[in-house]
mmJSON file of the N, C-alpha and C atoms, coordinates in Angstrom:
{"data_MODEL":{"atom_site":{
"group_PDB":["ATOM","ATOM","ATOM","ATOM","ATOM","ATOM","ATOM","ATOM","ATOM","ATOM","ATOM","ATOM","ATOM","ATOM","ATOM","ATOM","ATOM","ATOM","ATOM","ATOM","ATOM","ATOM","ATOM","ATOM","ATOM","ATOM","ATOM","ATOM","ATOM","ATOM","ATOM","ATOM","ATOM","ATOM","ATOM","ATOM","ATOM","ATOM","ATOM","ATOM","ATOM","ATOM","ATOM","ATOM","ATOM","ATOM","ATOM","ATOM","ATOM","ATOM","ATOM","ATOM","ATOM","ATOM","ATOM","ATOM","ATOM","ATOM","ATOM","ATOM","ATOM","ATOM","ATOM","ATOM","ATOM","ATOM","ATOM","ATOM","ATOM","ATOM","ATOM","ATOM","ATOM","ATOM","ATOM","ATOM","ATOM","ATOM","ATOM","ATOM","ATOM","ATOM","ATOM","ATOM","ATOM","ATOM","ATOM","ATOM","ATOM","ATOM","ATOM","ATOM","ATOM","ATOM","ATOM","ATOM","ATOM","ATOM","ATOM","ATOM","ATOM","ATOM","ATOM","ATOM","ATOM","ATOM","ATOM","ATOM","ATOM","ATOM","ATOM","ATOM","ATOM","ATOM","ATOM","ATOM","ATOM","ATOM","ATOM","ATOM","ATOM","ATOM","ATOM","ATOM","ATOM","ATOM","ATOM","ATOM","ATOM","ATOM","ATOM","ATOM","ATOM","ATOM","ATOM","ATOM","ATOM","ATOM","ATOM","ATOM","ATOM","ATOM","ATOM","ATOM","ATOM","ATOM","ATOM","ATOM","ATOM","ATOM","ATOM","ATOM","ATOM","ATOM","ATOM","ATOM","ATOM","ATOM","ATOM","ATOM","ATOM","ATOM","ATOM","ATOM","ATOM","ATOM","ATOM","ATOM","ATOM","ATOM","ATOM","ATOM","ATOM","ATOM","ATOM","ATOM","ATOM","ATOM","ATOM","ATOM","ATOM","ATOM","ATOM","ATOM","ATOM","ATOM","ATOM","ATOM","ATOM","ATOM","ATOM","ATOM","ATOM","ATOM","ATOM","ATOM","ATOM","ATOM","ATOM","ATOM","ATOM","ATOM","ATOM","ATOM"],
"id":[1,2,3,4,5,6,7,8,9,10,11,12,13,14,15,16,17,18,19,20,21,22,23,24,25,26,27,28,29,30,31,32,33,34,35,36,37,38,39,40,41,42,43,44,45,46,47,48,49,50,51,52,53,54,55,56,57,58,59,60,61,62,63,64,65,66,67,68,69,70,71,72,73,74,75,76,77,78,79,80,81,82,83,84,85,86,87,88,89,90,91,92,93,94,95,96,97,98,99,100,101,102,103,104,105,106,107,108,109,110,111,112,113,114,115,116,117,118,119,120,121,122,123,124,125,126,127,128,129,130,131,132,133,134,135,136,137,138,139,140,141,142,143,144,145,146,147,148,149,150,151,152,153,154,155,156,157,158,159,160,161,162,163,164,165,166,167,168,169,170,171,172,173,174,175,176,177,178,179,180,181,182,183,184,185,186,187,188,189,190,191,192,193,194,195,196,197,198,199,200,201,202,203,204],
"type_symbol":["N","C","C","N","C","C","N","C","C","N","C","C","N","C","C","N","C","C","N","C","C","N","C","C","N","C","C","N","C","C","N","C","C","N","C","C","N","C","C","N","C","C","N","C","C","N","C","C","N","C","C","N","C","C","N","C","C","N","C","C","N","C","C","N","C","C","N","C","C","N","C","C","N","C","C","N","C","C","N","C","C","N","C","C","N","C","C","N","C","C","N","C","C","N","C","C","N","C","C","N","C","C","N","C","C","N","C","C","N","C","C","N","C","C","N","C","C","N","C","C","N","C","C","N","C","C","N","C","C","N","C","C","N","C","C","N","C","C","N","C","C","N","C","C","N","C","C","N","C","C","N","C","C","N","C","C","N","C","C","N","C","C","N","C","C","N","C","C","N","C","C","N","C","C","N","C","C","N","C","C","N","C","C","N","C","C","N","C","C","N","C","C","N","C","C","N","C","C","N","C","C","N","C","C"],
"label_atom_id":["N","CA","C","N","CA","C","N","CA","C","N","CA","C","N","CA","C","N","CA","C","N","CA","C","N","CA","C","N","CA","C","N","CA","C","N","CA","C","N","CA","C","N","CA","C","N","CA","C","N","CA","C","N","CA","C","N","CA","C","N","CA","C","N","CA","C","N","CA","C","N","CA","C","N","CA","C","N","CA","C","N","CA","C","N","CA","C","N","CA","C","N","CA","C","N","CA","C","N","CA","C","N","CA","C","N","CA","C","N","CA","C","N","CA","C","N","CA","C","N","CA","C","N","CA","C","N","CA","C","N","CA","C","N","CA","C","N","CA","C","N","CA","C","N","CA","C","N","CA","C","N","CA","C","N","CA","C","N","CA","C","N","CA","C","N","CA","C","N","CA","C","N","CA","C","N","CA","C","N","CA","C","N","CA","C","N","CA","C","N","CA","C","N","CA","C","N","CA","C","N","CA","C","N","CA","C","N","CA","C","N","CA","C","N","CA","C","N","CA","C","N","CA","C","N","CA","C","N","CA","C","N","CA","C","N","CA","C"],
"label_alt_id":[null,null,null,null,null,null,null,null,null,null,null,null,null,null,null,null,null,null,null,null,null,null,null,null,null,null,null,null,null,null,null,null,null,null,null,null,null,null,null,null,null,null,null,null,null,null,null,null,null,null,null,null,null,null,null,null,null,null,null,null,null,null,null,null,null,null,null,null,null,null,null,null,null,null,null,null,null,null,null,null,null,null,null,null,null,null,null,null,null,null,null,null,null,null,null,null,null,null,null,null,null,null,null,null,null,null,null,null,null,null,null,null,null,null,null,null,null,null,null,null,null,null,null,null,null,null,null,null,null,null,null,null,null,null,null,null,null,null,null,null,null,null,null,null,null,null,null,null,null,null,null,null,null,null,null,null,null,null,null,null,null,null,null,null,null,null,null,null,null,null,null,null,null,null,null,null,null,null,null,null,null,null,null,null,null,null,null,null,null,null,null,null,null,null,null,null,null,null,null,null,null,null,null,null],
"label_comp_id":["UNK","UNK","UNK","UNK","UNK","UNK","UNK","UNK","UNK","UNK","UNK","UNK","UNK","UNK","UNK","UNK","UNK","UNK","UNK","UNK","UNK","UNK","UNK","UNK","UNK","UNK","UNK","UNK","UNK","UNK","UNK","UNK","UNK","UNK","UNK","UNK","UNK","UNK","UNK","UNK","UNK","UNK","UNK","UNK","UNK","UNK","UNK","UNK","UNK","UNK","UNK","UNK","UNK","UNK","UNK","UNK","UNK","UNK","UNK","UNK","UNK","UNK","UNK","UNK","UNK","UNK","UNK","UNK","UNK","UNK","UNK","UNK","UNK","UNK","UNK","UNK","UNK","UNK","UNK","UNK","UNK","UNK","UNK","UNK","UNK","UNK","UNK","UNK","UNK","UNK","UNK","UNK","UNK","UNK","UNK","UNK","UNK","UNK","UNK","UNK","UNK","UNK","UNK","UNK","UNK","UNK","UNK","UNK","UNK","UNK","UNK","UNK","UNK","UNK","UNK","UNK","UNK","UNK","UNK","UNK","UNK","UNK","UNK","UNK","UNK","UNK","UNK","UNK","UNK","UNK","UNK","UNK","UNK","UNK","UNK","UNK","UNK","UNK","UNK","UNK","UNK","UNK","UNK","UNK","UNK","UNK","UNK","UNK","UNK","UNK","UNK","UNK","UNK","UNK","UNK","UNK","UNK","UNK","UNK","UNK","UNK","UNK","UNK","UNK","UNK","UNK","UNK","UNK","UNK","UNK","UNK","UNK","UNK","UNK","UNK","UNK","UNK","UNK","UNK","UNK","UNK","UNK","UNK","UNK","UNK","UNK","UNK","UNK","UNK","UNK","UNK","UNK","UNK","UNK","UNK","UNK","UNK","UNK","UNK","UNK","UNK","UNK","UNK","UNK"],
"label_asym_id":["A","A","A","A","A","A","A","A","A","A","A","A","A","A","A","A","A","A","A","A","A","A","A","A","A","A","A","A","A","A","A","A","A","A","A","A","A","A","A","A","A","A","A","A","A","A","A","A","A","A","A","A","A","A","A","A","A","A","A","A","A","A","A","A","A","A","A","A","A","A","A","A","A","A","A","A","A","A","A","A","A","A","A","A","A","A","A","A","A","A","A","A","A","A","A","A","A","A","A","A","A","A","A","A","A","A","A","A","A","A","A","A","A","A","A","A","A","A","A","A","A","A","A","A","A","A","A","A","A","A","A","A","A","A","A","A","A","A","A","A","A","A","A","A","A","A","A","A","A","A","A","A","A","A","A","A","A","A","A","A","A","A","A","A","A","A","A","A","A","A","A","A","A","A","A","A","A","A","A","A","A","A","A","A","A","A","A","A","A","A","A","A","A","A","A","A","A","A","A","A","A","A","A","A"],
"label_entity_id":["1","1","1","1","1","1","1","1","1","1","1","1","1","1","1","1","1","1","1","1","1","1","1","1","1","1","1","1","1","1","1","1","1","1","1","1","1","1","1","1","1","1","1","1","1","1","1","1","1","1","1","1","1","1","1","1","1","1","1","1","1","1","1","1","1","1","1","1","1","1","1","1","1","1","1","1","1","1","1","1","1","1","1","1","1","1","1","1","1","1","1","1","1","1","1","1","1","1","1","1","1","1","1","1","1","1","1","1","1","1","1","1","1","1","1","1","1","1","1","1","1","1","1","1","1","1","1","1","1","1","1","1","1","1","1","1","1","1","1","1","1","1","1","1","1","1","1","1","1","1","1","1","1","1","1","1","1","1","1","1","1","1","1","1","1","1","1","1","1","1","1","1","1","1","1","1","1","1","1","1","1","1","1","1","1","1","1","1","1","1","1","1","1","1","1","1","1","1","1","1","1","1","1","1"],
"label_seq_id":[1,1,1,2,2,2,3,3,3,4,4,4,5,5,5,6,6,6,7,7,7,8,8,8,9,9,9,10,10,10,11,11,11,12,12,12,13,13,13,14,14,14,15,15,15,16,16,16,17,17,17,18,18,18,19,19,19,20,20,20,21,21,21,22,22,22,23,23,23,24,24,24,25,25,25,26,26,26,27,27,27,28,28,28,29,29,29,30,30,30,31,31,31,32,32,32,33,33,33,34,34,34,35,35,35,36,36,36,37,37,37,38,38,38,39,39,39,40,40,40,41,41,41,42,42,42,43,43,43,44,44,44,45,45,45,46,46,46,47,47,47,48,48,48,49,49,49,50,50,50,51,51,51,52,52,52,53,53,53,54,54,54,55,55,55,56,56,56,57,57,57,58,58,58,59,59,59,60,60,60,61,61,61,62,62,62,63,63,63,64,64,64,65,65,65,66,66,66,67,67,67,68,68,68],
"pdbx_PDB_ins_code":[null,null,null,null,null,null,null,null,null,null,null,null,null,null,null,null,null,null,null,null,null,null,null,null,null,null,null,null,null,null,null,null,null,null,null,null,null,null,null,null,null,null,null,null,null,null,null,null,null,null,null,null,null,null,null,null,null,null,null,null,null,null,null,null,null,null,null,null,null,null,null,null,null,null,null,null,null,null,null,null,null,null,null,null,null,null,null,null,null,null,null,null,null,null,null,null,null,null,null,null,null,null,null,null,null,null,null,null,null,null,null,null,null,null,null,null,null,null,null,null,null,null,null,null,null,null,null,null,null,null,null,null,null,null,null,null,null,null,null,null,null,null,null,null,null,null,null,null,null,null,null,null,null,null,null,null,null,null,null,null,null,null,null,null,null,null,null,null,null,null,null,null,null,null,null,null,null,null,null,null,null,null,null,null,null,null,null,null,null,null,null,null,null,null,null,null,null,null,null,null,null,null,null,null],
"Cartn_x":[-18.017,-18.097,-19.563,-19.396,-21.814,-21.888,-22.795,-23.252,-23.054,-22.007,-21.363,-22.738,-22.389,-23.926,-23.027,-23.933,-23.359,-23.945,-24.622,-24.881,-24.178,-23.854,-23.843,-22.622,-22.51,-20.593,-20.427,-21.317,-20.562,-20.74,-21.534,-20.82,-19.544,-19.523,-17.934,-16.679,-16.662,-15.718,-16.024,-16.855,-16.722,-15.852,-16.093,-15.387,-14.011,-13.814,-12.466,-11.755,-12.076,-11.56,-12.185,-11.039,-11.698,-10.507,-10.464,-9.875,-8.455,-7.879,-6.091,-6.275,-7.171,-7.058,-7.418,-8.773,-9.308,-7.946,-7.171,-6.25,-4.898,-4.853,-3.475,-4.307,-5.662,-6.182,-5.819,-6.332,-6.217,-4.699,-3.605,-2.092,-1.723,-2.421,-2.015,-2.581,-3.768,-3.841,-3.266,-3.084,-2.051,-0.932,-0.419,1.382,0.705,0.029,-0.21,-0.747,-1.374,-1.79,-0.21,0.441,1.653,2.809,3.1,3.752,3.231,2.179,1.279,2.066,1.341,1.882,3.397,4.127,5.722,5.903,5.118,5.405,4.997,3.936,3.347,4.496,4.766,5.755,7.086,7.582,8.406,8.284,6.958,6.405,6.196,5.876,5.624,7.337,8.207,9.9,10.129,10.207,10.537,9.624,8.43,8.018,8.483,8.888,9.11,10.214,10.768,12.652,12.66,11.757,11.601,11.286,10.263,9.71,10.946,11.724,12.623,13.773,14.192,14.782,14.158,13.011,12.945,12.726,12.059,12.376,14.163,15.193,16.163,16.406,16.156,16.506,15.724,14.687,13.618,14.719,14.892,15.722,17.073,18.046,19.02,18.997,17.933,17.258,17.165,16.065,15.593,17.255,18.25,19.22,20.37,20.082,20.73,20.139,18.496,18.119,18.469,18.636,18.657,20.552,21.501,22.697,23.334,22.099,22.282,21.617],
"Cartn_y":[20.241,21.62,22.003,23.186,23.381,23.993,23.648,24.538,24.046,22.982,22.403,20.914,21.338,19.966,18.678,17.54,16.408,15.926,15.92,15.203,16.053,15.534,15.834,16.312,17.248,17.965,18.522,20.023,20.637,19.561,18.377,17.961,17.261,16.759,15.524,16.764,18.084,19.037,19.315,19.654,19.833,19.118,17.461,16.659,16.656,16.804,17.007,17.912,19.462,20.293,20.345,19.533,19.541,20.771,21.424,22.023,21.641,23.016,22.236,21.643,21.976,21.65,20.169,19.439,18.815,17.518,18.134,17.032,17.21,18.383,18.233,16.766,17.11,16.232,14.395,14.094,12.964,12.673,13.549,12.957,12.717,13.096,13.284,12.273,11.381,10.109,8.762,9.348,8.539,7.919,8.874,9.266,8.637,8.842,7.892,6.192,6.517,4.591,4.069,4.884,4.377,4.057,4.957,5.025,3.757,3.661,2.749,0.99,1.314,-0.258,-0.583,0.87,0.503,-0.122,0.574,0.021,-1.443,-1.464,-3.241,-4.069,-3.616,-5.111,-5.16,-4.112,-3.923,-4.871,-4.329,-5.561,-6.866,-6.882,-8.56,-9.195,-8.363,-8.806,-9.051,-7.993,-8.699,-9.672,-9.902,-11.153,-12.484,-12.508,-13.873,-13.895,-13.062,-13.058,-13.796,-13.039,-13.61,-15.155,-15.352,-16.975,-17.95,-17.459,-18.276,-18.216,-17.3,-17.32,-17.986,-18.547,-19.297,-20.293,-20.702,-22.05,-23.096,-21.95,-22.275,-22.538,-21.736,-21.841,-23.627,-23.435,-24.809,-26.24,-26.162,-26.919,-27.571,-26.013,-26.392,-27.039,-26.767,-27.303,-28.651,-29.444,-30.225,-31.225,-30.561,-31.284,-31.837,-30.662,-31.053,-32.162,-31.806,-33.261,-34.65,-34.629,-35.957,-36.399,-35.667,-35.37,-36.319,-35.479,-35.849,-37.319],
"Cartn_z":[-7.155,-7.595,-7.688,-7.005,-6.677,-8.341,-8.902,-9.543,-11.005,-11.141,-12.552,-13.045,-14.382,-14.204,-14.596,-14.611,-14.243,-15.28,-16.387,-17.365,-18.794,-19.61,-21.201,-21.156,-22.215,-22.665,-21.666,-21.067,-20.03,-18.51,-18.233,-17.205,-17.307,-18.441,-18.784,-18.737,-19.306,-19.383,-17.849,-16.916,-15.422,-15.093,-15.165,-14.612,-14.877,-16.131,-16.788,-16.175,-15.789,-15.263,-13.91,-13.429,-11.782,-10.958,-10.222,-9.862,-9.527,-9.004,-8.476,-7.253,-6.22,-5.192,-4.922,-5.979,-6.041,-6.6,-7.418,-8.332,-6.747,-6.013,-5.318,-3.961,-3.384,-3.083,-3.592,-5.009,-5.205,-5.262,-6.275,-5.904,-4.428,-3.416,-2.182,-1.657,-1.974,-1.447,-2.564,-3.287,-4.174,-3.728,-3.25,-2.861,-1.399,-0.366,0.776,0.857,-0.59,-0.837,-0.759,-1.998,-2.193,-1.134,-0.085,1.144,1.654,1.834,2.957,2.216,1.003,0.323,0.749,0.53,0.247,2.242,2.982,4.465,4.793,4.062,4.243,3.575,2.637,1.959,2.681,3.141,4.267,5.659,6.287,7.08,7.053,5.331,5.417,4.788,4.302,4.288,5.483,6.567,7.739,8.928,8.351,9.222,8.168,6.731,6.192,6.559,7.025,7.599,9.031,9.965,11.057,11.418,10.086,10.133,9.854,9.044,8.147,9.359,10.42,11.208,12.111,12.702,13.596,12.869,11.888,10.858,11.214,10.965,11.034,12.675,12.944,14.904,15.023,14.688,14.977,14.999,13.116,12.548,13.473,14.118,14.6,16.15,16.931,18.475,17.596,16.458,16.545,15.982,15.12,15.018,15.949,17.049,18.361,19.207,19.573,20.275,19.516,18.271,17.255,17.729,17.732,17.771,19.616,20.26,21.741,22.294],
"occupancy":[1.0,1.0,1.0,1.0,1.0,1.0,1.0,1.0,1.0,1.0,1.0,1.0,1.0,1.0,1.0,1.0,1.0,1.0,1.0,1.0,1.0,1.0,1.0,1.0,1.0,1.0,1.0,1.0,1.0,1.0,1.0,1.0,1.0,1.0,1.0,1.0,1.0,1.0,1.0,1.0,1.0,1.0,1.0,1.0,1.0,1.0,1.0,1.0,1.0,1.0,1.0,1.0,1.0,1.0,1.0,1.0,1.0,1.0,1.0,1.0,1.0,1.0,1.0,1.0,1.0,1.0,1.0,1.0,1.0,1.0,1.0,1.0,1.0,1.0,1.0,1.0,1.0,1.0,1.0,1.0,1.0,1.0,1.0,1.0,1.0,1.0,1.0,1.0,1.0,1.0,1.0,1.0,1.0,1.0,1.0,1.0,1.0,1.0,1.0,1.0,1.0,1.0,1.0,1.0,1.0,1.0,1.0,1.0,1.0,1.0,1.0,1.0,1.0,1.0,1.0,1.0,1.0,1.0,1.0,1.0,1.0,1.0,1.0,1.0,1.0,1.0,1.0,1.0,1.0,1.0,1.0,1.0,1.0,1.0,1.0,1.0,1.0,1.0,1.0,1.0,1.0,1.0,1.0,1.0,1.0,1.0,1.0,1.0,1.0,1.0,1.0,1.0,1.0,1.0,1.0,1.0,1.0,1.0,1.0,1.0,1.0,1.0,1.0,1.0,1.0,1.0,1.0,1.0,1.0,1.0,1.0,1.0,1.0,1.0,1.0,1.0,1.0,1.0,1.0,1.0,1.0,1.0,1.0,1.0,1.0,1.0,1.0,1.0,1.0,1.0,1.0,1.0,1.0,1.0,1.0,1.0,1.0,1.0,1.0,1.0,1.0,1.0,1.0,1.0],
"B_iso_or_equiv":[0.0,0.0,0.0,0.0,0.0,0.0,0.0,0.0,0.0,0.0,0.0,0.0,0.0,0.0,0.0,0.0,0.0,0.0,0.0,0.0,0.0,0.0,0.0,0.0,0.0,0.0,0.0,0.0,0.0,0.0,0.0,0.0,0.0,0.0,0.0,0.0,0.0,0.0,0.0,0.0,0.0,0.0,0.0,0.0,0.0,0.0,0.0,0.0,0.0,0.0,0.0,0.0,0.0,0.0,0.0,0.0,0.0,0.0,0.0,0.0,0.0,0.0,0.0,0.0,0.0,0.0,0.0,0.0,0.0,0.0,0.0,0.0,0.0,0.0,0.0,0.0,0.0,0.0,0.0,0.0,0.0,0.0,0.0,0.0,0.0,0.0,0.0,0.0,0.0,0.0,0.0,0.0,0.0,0.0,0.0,0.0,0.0,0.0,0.0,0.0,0.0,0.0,0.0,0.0,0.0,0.0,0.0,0.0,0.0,0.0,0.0,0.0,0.0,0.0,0.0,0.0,0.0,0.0,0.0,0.0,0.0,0.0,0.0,0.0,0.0,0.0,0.0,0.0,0.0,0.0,0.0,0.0,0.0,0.0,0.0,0.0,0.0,0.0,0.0,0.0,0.0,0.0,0.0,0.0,0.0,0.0,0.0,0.0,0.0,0.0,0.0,0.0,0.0,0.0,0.0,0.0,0.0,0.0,0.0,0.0,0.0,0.0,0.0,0.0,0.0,0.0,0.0,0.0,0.0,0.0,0.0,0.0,0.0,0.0,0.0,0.0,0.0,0.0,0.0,0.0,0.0,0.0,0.0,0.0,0.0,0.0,0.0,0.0,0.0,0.0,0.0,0.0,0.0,0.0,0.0,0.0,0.0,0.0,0.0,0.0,0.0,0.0,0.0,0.0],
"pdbx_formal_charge":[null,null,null,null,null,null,null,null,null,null,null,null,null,null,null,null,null,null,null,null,null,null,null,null,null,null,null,null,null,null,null,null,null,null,null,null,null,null,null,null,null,null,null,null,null,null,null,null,null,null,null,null,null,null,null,null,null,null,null,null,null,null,null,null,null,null,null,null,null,null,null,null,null,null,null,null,null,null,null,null,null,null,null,null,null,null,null,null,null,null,null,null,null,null,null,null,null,null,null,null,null,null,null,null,null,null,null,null,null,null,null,null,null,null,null,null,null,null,null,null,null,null,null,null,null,null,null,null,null,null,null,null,null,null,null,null,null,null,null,null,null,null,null,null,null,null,null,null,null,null,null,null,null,null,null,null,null,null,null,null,null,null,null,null,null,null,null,null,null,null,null,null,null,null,null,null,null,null,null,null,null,null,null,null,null,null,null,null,null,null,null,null,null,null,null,null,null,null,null,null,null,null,null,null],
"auth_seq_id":[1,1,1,2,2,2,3,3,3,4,4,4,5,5,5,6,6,6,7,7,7,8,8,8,9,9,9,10,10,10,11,11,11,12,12,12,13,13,13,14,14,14,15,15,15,16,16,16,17,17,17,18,18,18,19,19,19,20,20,20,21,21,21,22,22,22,23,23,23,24,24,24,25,25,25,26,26,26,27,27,27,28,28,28,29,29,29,30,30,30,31,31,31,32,32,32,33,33,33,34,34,34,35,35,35,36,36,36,37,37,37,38,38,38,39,39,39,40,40,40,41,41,41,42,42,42,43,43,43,44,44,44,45,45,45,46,46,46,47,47,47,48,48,48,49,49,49,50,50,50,51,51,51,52,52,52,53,53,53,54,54,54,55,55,55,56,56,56,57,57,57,58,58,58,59,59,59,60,60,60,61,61,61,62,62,62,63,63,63,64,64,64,65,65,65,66,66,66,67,67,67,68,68,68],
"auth_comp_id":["UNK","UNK","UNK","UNK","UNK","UNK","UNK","UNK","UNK","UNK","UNK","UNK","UNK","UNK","UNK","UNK","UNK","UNK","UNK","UNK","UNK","UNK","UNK","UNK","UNK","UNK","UNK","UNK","UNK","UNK","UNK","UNK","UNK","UNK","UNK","UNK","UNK","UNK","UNK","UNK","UNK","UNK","UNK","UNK","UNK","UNK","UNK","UNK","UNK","UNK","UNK","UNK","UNK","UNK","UNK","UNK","UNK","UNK","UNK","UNK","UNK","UNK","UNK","UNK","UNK","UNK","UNK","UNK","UNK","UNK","UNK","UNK","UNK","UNK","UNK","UNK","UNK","UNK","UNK","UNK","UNK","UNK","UNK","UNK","UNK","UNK","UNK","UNK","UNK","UNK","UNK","UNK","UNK","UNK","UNK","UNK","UNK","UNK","UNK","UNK","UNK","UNK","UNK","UNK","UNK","UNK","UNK","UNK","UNK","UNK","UNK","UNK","UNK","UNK","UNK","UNK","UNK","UNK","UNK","UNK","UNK","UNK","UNK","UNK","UNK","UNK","UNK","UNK","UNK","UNK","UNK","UNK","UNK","UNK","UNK","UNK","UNK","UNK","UNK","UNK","UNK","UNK","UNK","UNK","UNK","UNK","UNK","UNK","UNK","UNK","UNK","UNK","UNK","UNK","UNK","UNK","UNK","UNK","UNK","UNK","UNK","UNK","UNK","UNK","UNK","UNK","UNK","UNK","UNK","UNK","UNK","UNK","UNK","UNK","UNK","UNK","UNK","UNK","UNK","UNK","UNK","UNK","UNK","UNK","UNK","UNK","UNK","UNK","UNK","UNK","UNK","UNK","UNK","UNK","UNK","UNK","UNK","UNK","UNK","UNK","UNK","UNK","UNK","UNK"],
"auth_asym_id":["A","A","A","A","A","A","A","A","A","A","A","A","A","A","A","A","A","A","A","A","A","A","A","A","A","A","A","A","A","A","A","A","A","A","A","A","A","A","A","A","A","A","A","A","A","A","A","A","A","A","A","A","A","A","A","A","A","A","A","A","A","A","A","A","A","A","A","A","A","A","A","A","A","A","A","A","A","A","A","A","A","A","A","A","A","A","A","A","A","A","A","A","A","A","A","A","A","A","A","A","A","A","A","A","A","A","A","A","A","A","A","A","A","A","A","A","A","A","A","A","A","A","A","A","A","A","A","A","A","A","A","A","A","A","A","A","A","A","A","A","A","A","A","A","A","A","A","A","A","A","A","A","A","A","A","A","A","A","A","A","A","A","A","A","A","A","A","A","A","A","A","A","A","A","A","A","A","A","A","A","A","A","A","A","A","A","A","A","A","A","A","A","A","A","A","A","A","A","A","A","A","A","A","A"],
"auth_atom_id":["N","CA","C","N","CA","C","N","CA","C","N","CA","C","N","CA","C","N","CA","C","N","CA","C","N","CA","C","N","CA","C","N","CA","C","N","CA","C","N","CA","C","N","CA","C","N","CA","C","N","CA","C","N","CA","C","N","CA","C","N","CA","C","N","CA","C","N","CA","C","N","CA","C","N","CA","C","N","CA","C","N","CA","C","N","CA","C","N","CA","C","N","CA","C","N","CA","C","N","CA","C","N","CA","C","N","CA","C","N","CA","C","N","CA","C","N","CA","C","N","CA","C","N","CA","C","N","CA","C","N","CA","C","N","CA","C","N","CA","C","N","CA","C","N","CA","C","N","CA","C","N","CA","C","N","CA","C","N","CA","C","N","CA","C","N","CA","C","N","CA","C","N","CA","C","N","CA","C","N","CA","C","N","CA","C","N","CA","C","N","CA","C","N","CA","C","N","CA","C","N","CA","C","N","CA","C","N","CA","C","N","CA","C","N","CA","C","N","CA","C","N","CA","C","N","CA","C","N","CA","C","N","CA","C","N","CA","C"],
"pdbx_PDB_model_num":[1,1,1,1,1,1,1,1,1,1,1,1,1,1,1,1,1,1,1,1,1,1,1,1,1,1,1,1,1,1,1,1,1,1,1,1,1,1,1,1,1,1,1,1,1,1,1,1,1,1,1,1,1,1,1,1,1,1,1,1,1,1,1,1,1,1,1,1,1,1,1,1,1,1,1,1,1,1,1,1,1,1,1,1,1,1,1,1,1,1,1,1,1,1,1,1,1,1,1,1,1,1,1,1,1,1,1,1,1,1,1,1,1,1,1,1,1,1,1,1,1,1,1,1,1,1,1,1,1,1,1,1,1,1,1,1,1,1,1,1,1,1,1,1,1,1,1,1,1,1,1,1,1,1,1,1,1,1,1,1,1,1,1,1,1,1,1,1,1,1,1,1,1,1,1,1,1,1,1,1,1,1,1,1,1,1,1,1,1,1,1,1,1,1,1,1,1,1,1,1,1,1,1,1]
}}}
């Protein structure tokens, strides 16, 4: 904000009253950190799914050569 000072009561009340646009700004990378996280743990559910599925695939090849 031009013009608001940055030291003492009226800068801490500047800061305090930061505008709407300024607060719709930060909820808005909030709400995208948040999206972003909720997609990664998503990603990393389905690669420990994937591992644990070829874990098992591994397992059942290596119980067949033992078998044969």
């Amino acid at each position: 904000m031009a013009g608001t000072p940055t030291t003492g009561v009226d800068g801490a009340i500047g800061s305090i009253n930061q505008s709407g646009d300024d607060q719709l700004k930060i909820a808005t990378a909030v709400q995208a950190a948040a999206a972003k996280g909720a997609a990664a743990s998503g990603i990393i559910g389905a690669a420990q799914s994937l591992s644990n599925t070829a874990a098992s695939a591994a397992g059942a090849v290596r119980d067949g050569a033992r078998a044969s």
